[in-house]
BANURO-646589 format. One record per atom (N, C-alpha, C): x, y, z; residue in one letter. Coordinates in steps of 0.001 Angstrom, whole numbers, padded with zeros to 6 digits, always signed. Atoms other than C-alpha are relative to their C-alpha. Layout:
N
XYZA
...
END
This chain:
86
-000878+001160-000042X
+103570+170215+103455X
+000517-000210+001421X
-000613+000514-001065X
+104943+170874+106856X
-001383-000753+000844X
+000712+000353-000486X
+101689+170101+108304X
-000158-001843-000128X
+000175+001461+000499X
+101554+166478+106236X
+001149-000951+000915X
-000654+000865-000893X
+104905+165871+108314X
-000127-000199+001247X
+000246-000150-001248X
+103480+167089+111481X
-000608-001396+000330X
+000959+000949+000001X
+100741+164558+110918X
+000553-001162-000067X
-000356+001254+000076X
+102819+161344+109961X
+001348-000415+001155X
-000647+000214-001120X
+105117+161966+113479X
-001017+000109+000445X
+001149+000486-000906X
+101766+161928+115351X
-000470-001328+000207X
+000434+000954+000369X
+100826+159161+113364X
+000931-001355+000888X
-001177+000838-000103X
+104038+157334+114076X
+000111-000073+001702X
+000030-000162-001056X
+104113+158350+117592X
-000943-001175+001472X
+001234+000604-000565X
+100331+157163+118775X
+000541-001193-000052X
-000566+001447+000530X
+102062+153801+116859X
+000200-000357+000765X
-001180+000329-001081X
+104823+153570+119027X
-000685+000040+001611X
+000567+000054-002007X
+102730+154618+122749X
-001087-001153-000140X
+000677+001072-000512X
+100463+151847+121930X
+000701-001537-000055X
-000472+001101+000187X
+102750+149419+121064X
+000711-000425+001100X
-000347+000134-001706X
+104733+149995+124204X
-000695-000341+000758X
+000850+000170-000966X
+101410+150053+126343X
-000496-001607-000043X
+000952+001023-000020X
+100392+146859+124849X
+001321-000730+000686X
-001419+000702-000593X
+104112+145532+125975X
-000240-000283+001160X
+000790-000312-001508X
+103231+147174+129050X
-000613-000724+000759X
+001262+000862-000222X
+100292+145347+129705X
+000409-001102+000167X
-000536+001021+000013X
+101621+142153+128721X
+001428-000460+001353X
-001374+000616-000940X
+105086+142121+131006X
-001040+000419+001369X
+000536-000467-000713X
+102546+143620+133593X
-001241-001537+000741X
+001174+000573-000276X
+100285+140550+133485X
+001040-001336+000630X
-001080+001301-000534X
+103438+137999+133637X
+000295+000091+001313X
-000991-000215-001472X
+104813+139346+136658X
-001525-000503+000777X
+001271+000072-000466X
+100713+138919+138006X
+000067-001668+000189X
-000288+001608-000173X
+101180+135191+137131X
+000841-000515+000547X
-001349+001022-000714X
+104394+134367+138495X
+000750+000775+001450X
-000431-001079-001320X
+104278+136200+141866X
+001443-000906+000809X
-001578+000261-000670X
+107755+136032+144173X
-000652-000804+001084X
-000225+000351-001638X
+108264+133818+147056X
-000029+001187+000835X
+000083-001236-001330X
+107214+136010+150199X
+001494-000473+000731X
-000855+000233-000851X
+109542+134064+152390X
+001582-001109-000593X
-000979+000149+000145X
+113272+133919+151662X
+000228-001504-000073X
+000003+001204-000060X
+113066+130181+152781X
-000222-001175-000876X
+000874+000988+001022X
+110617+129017+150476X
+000532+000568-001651X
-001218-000048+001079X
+113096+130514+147681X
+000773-001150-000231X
-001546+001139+000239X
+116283+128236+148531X
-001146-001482+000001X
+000539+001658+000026X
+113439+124972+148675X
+000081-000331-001786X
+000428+000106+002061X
+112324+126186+145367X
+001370-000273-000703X
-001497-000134+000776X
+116078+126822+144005X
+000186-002125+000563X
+000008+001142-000569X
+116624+122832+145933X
-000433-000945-000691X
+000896+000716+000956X
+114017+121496+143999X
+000451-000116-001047X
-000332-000381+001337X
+114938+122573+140848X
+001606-000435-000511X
-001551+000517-000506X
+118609+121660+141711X
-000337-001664-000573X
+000470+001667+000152X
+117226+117916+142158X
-000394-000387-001160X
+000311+000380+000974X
+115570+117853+139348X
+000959+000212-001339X
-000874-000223+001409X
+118545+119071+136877X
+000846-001056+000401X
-001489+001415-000319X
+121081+116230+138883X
-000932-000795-001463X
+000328+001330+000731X
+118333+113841+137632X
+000149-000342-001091X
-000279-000162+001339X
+117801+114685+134678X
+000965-000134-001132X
-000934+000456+000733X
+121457+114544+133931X
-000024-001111+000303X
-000297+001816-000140X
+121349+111013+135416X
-000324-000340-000917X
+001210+000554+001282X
+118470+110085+133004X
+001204-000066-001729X
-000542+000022+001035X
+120502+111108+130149X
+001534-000761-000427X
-001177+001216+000208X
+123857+109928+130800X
-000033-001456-000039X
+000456+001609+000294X
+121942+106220+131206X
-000036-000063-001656X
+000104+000199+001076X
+120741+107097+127924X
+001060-000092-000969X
-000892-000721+000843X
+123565+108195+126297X
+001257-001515+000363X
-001046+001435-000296X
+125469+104697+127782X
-000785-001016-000975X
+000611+000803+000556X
+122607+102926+126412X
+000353+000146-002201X
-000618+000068+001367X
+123641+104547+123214X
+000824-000255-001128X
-001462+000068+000231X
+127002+104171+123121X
-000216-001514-000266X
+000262+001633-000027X
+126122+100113+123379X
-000389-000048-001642X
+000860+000176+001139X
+124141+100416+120446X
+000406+000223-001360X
-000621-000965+000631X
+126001+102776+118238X
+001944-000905-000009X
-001647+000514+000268X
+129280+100768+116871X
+000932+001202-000238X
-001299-000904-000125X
+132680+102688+117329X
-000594+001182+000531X
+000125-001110-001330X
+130716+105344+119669X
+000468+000055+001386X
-001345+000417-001654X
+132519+103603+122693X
+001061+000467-000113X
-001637-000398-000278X
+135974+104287+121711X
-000521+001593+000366X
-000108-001542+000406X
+134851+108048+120558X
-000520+000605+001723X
+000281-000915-001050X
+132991+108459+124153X
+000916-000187+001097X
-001049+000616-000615X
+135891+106541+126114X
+001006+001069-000211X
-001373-000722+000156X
+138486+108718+124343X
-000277+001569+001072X
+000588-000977-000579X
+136346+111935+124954X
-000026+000140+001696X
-000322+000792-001751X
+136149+110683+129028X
+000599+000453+000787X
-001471+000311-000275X
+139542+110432+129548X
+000825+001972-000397X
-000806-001225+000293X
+140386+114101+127944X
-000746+000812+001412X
+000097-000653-000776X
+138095+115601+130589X
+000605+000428+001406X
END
């Protein structure tokens, strides 16, 4: 019997080191795809970029979200009131 438990912590074990390795592998391949900026510079453009594109994005939406308010009876007062508390 002790042997049967020896055998189903081996079992359990092998489980577990391949399941890690395949992890392994996997976070191993991401980092392969999404290599770092070499130069510090070309970081803050990237961060810049990405900057620009979240302003817009809120632009985009707050149009929408005016366009909604138009559309949407008694959503004016509620976004007017809302507004005004910020």
């Amino acid at each position: 019997m002790r042997l049967a438990q020896i055998d189903e912590a081996i079992a359990r074990l092998m489980t577990e080191r391949r399941t890690l390795k395949t992890q392994l592998e996997a976070d191993l391949a991401a980092l392969r795809a999404t290599p770092l900026p070499d130069d510090p510079r070309a970081y803050k453009a990237a961060l810049k970029a990405r900057e620009a594109q979240i302003r817009e994005r809120e632009r985009r939406y707050r149009a929408e979200l005016r366009v909604l308010e138009t559309r949407i009876k008694g959503l004016q007062s509620e976004a007017k009131t809302l507004r005004a508390q910020r």
